[in-house]
BAMI-535719 format. One line per 10 residues: their letters; for each residue x, y, z of C-alpha. Coordinates in pm, 1 decimal. Each point is the difference from the previous one (the first is absolute). Example, Ala and Ser with C-alpha at 12.3 -4.5 7.8 and 13.67 -1.06 7.14 Angstrom:
AS) 1230.0,-450.0,780.0 | 137.0,344.0,-66.0
! end
This chain:
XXXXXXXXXX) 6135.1,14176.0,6772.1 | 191.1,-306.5,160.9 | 78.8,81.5,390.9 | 375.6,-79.2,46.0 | 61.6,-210.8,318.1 | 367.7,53.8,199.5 | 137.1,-360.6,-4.5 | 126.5,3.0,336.8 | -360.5,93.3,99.8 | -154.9,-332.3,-164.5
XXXXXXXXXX) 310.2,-179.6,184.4 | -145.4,113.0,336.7 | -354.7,-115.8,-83.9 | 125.4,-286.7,-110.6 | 181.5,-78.8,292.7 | -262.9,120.4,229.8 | -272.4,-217.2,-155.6 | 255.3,-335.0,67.6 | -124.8,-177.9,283.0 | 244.8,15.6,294.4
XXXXXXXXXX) 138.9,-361.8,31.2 | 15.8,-116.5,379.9 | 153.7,-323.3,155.9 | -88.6,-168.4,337.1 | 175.3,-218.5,191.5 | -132.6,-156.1,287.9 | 207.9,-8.4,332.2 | -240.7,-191.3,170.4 | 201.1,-230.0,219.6 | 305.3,-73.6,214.7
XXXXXXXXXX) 286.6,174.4,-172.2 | 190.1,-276.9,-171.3 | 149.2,-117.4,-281.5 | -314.2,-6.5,-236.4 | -96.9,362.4,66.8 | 317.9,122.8,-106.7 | 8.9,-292.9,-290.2 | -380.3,159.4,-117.2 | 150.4,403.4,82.2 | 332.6,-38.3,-210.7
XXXXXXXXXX) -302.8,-184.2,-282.3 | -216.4,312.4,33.5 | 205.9,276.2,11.8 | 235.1,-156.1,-347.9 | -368.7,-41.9,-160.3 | -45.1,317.6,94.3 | 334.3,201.5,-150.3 | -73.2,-245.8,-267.8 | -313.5,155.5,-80.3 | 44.6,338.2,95.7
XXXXXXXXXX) -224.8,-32.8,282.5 | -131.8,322.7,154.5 | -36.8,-84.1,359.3 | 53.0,-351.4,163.8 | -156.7,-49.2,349.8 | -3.5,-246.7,274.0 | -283.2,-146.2,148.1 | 77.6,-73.6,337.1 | -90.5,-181.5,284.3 | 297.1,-148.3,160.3
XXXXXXXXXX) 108.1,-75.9,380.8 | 366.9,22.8,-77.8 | 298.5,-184.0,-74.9 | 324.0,-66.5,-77.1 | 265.0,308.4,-0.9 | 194.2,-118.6,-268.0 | -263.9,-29.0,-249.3 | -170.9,279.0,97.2 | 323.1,201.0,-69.2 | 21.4,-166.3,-366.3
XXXXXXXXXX) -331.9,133.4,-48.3 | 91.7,307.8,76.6 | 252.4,-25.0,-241.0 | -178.1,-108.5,-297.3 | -272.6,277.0,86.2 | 304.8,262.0,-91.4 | 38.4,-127.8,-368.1 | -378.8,118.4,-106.7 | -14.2,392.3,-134.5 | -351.7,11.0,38.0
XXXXXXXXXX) -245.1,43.6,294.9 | -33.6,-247.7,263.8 | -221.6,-44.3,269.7 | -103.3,-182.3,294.5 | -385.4,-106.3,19.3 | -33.0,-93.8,398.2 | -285.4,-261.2,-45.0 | -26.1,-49.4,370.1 | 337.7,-56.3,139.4 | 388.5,94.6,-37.2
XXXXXXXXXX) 182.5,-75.2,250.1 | 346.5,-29.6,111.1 | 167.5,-91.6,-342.4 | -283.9,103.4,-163.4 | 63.0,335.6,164.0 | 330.1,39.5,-151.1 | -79.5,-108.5,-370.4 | -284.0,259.2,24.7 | 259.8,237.6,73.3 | 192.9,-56.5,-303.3
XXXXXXXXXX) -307.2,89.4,-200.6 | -77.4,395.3,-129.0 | -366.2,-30.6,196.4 | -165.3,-227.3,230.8 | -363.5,-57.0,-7.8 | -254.8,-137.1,243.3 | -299.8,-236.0,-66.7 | -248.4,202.5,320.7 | 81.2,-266.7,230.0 | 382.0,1.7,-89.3
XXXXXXXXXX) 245.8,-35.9,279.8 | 393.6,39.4,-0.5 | 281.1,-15.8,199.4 | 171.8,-186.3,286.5 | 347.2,-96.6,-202.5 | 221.1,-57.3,277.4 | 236.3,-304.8,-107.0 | -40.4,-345.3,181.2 | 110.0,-305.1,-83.4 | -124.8,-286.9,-260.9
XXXXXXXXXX) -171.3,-141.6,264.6 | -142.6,305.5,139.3 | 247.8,11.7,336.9 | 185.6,269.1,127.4 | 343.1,149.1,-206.4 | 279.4,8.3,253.4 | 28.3,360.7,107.9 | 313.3,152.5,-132.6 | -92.0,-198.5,-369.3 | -335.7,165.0,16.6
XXXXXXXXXX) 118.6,344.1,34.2 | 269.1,-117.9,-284.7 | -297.8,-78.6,-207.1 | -257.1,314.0,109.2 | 299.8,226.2,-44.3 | 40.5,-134.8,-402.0 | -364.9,-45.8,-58.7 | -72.6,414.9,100.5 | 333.1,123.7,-214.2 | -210.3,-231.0,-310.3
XXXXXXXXXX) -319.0,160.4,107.6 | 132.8,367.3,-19.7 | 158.9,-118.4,-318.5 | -332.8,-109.5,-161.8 | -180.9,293.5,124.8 | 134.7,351.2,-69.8 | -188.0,245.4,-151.1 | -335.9,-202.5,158.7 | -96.0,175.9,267.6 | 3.6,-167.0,353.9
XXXXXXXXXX) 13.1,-315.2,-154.3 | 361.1,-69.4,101.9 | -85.5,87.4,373.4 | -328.9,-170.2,28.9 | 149.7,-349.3,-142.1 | 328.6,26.7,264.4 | -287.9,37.7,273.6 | -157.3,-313.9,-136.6 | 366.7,-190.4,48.9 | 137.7,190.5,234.4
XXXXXXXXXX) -107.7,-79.3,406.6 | 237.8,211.8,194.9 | -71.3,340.5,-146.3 | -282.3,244.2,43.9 | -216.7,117.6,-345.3 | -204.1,341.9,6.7 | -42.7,266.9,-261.3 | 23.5,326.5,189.5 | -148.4,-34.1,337.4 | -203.4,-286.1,-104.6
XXXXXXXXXX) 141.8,-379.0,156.3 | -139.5,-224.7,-271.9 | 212.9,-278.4,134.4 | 146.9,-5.6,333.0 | 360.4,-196.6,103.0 | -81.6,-343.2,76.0 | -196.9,-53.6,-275.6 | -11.0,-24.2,-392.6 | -266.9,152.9,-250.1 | -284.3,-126.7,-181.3
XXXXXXXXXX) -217.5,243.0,-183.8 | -379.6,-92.6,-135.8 | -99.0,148.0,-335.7 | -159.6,324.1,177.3 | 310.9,34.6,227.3 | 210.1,-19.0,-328.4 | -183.3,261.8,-164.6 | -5.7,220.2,280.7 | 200.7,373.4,-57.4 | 287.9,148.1,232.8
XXXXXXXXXX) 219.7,288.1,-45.5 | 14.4,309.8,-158.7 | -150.7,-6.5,-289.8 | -154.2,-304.8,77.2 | 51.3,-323.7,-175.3 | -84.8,-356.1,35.0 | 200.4,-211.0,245.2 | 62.0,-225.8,-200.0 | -290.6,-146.4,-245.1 | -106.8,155.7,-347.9
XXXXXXXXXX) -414.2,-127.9,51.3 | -231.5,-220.1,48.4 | -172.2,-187.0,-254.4 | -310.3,-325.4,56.1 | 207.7,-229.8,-255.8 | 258.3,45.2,-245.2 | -251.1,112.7,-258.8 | -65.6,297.5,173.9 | 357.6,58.4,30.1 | 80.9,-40.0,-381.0
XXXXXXXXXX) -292.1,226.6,-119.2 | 132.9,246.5,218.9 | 347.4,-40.3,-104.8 | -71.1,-6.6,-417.4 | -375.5,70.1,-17.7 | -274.3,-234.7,-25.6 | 47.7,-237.1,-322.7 | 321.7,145.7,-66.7 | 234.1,-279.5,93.1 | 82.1,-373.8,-130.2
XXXXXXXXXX) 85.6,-161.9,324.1 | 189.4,-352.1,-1.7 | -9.3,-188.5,313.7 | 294.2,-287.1,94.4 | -87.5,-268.5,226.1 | 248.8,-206.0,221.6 | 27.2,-326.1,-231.3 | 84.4,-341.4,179.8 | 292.4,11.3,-250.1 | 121.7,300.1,224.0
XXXXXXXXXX) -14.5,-189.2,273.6 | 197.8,-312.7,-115.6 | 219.1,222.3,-110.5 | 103.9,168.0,317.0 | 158.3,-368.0,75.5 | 170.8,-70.6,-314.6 | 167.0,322.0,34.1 | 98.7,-121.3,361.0 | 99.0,-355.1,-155.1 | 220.0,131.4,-275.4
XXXXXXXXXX) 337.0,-123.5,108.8 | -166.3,-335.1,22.6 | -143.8,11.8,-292.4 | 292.4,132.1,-169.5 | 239.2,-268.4,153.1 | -265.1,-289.2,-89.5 | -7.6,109.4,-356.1 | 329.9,72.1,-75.5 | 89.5,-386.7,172.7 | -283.6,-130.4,-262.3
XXXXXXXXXX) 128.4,175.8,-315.7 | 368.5,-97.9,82.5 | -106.8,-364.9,66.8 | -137.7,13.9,-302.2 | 265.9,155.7,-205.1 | 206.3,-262.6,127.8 | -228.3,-334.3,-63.1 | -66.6,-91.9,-389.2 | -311.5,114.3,-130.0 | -267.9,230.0,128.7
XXXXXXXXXX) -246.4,-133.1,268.5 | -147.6,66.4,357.4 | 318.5,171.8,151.3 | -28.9,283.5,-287.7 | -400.6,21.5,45.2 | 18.4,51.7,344.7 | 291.6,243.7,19.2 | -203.4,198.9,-283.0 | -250.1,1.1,221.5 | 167.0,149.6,266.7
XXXXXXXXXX) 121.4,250.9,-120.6 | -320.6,89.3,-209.2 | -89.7,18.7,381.1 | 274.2,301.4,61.8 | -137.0,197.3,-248.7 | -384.9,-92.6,68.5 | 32.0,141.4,330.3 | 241.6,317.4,-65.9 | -245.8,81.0,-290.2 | -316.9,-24.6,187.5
XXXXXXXXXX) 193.6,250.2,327.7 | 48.1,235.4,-273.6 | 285.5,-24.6,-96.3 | 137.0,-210.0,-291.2 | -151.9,38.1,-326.1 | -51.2,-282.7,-333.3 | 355.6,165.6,-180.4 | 225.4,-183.9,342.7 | -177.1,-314.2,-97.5 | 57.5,44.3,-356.6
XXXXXXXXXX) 357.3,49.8,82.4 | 27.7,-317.2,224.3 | -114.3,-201.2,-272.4 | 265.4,140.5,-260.7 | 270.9,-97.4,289.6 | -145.3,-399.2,35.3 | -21.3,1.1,-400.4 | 383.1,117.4,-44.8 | 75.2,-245.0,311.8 | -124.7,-292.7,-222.4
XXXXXXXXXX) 162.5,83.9,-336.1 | 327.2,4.6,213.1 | -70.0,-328.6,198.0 | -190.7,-204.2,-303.4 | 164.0,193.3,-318.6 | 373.7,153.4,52.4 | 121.3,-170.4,315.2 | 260.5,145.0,139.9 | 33.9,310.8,-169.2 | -136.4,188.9,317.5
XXXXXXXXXX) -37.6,310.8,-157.8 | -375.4,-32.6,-84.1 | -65.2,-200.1,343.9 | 178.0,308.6,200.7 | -259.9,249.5,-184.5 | -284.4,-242.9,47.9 | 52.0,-33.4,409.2 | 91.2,367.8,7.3 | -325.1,91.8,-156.9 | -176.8,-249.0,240.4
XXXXXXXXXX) 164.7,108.2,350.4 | -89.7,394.9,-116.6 | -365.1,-80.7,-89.3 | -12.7,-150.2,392.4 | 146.5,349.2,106.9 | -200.7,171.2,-246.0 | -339.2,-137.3,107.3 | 59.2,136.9,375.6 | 90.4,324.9,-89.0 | -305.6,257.9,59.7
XXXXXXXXXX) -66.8,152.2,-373.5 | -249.9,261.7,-24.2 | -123.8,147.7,-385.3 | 160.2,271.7,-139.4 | 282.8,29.4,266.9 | 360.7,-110.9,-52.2 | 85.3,-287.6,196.3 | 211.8,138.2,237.5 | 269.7,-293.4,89.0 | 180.2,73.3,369.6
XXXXXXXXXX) 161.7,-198.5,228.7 | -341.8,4.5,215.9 | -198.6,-97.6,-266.2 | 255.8,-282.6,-90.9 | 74.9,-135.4,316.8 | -331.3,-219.7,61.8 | -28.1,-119.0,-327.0 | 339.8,-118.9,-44.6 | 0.7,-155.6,381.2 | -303.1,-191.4,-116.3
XXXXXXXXXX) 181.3,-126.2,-366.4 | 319.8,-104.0,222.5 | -180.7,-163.7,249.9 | -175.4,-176.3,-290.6 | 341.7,-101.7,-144.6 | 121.6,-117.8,377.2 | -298.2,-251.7,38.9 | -34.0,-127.2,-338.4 | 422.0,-65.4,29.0 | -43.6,-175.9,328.8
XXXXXXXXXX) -336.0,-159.9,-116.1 | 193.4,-126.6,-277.1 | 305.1,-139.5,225.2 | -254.5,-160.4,190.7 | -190.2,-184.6,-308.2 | 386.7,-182.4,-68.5 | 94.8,-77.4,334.5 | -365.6,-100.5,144.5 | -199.3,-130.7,-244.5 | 11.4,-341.5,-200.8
XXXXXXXXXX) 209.2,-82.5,-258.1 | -236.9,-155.2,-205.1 | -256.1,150.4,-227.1 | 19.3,376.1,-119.4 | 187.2,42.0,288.0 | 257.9,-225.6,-152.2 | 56.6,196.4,-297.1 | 110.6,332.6,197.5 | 336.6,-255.8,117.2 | 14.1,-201.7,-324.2
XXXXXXXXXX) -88.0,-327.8,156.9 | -230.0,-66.6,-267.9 | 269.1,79.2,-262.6 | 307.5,-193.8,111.4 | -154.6,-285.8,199.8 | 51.5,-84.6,345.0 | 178.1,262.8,264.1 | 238.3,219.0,-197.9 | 411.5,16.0,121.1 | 69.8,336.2,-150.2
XXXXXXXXXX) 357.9,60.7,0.6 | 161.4,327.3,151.4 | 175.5,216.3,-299.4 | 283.0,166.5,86.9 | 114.1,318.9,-166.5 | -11.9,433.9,48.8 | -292.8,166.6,-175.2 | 126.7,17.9,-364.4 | 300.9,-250.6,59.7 | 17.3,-357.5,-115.1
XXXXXXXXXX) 83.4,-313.1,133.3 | 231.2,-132.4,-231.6 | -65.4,-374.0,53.7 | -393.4,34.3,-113.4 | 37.5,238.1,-318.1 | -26.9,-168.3,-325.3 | -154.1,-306.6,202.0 | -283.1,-137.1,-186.8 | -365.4,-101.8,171.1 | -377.3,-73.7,4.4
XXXXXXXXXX) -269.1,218.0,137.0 | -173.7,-198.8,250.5 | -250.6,265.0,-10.3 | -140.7,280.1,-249.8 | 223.6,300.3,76.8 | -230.4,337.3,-77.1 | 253.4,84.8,105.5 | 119.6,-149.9,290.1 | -81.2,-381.1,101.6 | 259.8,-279.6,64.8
XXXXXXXXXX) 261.8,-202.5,-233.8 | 200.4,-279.4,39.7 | 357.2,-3.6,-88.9 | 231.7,-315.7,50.9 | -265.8,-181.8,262.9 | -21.1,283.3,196.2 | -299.5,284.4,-12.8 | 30.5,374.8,27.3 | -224.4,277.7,-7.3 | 27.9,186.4,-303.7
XXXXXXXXXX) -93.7,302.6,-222.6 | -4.7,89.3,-389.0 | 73.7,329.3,-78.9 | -156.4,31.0,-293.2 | -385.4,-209.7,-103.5 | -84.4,-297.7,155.7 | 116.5,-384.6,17.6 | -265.7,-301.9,-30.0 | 63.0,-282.0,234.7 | 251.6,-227.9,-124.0
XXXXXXXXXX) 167.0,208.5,-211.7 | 377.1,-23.1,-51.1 | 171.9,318.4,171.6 | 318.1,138.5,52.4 | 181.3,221.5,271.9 | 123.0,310.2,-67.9 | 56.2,121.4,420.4 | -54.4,-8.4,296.2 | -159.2,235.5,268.9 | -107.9,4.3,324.3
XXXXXXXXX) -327.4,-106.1,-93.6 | 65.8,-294.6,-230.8 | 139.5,-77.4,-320.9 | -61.0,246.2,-320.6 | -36.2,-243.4,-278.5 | -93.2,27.2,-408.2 | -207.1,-250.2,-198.8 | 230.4,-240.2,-197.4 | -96.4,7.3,-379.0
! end
C-alpha cells in the first residue's frame, strides 16, 4: 500500500536540506571608498542570490563619517540576516557600522569602541561642531538599535565623553571618558532578566561562527575581496566631472573635424572611464552603457547621414547625457529605482559640470591653440584658405534680409550642415536645412538669421 506524503511536508524537507547560502565581506581597513564600493558589491550579489545571511569581517580602526553612513545605508536594503564578525578590532566607525547590523560577534580577542568624531587628520573637532556631530551620531545610533537591547546606550557611551554610562547601580563608563568593551566585557549580562550588553558570542574564527549559525556543512559561503579595481575606482568616481568634461570636449571636437580619429578615441575613452568607475562602486550596470552607445550611434547617423534634420541627433545626445545620469544613480535588484531630487542632485551636478568644462575646454581649443593641423579644421582654415573674414548677417530669427535672398554662391566648405559660403566675394557662415552640401557646390539663399544664412542646393 503506497504511503501518501503531504506536499507541503516534502516542501519543508526540501527546503531544510538546501544549504544556507552566506556572503562575507571583509571590512578590514580604513573606512573609505572601496569598502563601501566592495559592501554595495556584496550585499546586490547577495539579494541577487537570495543570500541567507551576509556578514562582515572586520578589523578596522575607523574612518570617514560620510562613508560610514552610506554603509549604513546600503546595509538597510538586505532582508536577510546580517552580522558583524569582530576579527580583532572595531573601532570608532567600525563601531557604528556594527551597529547597523542585527548581531555583532567577537573573534576572543575582539575589541570595540572609542567612536568619538575627530578630524581627517586625527585633531580635535571645534567644540560646539562636536556636540553638533555627537548629538546626530546618538539620534542615528538609537535609530539603528531599537528592539536590541542596550545596544543603543552602550554605542552613545562609546561616542559620547560628557555623559555618565551604568546599568542600574553599576558605572560601566564614567563622565570624562568613552567606552571600549573586549569580547568578555561584551558578552557580559545586566538587568533583569539578564541579557548581553551588547555582543551575541564568541567564536575562534568565522568557521566556528557559521557552523553555529547554519550547522556544520550546511552553508555555501562566497567570500569578496577588496579588488585594486575598487580602489581605482574610488578616484574615478572623484574625477568624474573631469572626466566627463574631457570626453564630452573630445567627442565634440570630433563631431566637428572630418572623419573619425584620435579626438573620438580618446573622448570614448573617457567616458568608458565614467562608467568603469561608477560600475565597479556599485552602481551602474552594462544596460547604461548599452544605452550610451545607442545615443553616439543616433549622434552619427544625424551628423554623417541626415544633417540637419536634428531630430535623430536630439534623441541620440538625450540618450547619451541620461546614460551619464543613469550610471551614478545607486540601483539595487529587484527594487524600483526610486528617482528624487536627492538622488538626482549629484548626478546631474556632475553631467553639468561635465557640459561646463568640455564648453569652456572647447572655447579654449579655438582661441588658444594653432590654426593649423586638426586644429585648423574646427575654424575652417583648412577649408577656405588663409584667415577667414566672415561677414556679420543681419536679420530677426525667422526674418530675412532682403538684399541676400535669392543671391546665388559657393560653399567654401562642406556644410553637414553648417560650414561657410561665399556669396558675391564675401563669406558667411551658413546652414542647410535639409541634407548636406559638398564643397564647391552652387547654393542659394533662402534667409537670413542670427546665426548665418539658411541656404538650398541649386539644381
Amino acid at each position: 500500500m503506497a504511503m501518501m506524503v503531504p506536499l507541503d511536508c516534502m516542501a519543508r524537507e526540501t527546503a531544510a536540506e538546501k544549504p544556507a547560502k552566506v556572503v562575507v565581506v571583509p571590512v578590514r581597513a580604513q573606512i573609505a571608498k572601496p569598502e563601501l564600493f566592495i559592501l554595495r558589491r556584496g550585499l546586490k550579489q547577495a539579494i541577487e542570490e537570495g543570500a541567507d545571511t551576509l556578514v562582515l569581517d572586520m578589523e578596522t580602526p575607523g574612518g570617514a563619517l560620510d562613508v560610514t553612513f552610506e554603509m549604513l545605508k546600503a546595509l538597510e536594503k538586505f532582508d536577510g540576516k546580517t552580522i558583524t564578525f569582530v576579527n580583532r578590532e572595531a573601532i570608532s566607525a567600525g563601531a557604528l557600522i556594527a551597529a547597523g547590523t542585527d548581531e555583532i560577534h567577537f573573534a576572543p580577542e575582539g575589541v570595540i569602541g572609542a567612536a568619538a568624531p575627530v578630524l581627517a587628520t586625527g585633531g580635535e573637532i571645534d567644540e560646539t561642531m562636536r556636540s553638533k556631530i555627537v548629538s546626530y551620531l546618538k539620534a542615528r545610533v538609537r535609530s539603528i538599535s531599537e528592539g536590541k537591547g542596550y545596544r543603543g546606550e552602550v554605542i552613545s557611551a562609546m561616542i559620547d565623553t560628557e555623559s555618565e554610562f551604568k546599568i542600574g547601580e553599576t558605572v560601566l563608563k564614567p563622565k570624562g571618558e568613552l567606552l571600549s568593551l573586549t569580547a568578555q566585557e561584551a558578552l557580559k549580562e545586566y538587568g533583569d532578566p539578564p541579557q548581553p550588553l551588547l555582543g551575541a558570542g564568541i567564536s575562534k574564527n568565522l568557521t566556528e561562527l557559521l557552523d553555529a549559525e547554519h550547522g556544520v556543512g550546511r552553508y555555501q559561503i562566497t567570500n569578496l575581496e577588496v579588488t585594486w579595481s575598487e580602489q581605482v575606482a574610488q578616484y574615478l568616481t572623484m574625477l568624474t566631472p573631469v572626466l566627463l568634461g574631457l570626453g564630452l570636449l573630445g567627442m565634440f571636437i570630433e563631431f566637428k573635424t572630418p572623419g573619425f580619429g584620435i579626438f573620438g578615441i580618446a573622448g570614448l575613452l573617457l567616458l568608458a572611464l565614467v562608467f568603469f568607475g561608477h560600475h565597479l562602486a556599485g552602481l551602474s550596470g552594462n544596460e547604461v552603457i548599452l544605452f550610451f552607445l545607442l545615443g553616439v550611434v543616433l549622434l552619427a547617423v544625424e551628423v554623417f547621414f541626415f544633417p540637419g534634420s536634428f531630430v535623430i541627433g536630439i534623441a541620440g545626445l538625450a540618450l547619451m547625457l541620461g546614460s551619464l545620469v543613469w550610471a551614478m544613480l545607486d540601483h539595487w535588484p529587484n527594487e524600483t529605482p526610486q528617482i528624487s531630487g536627492d538622488a538626482l542632485f549629484k548626478p546631474l551636478a556632475n553631467v553639468m559640470s561635465g557640459i561646463l568644462l568640455a564648453a569652456l575646454g572647447f572655447l579654449a581649443v579655438l582661441k588658444f591653440l594653432p590654426k593649423g593641423g586638426p586644429f585648423g579644421k574646427l575654424v575652417l582654415n583648412t577649408a577656405v584658405g588663409g584667415t577667414p573674414t566672415l561677414r556679420p548677417v543681419h536679420g530677426s530669427a525667422g526674418g530675412a534680409t532682403p538684399s541676400m535672398i535669392g543671391h546665388t554662391g559657393v560653399a567654401l566648405t562642406a556644410l553637414m550642415p553648417s560650414g561657410q559660403v561665399e556669396i558675391a566675394g564675401k563669406r558667411y557662415e551658413a546652414q542647410i536645412e535639409v541634407g548636406s552640401v559638398a564643397q564647391g557646390q552652387a547654393v542659394r539663399v533662402l534667409r537670413a538669421s542670427p546665426f548665418g544664412l539658411i541656404v538650398e542646393v541649386l539644381s
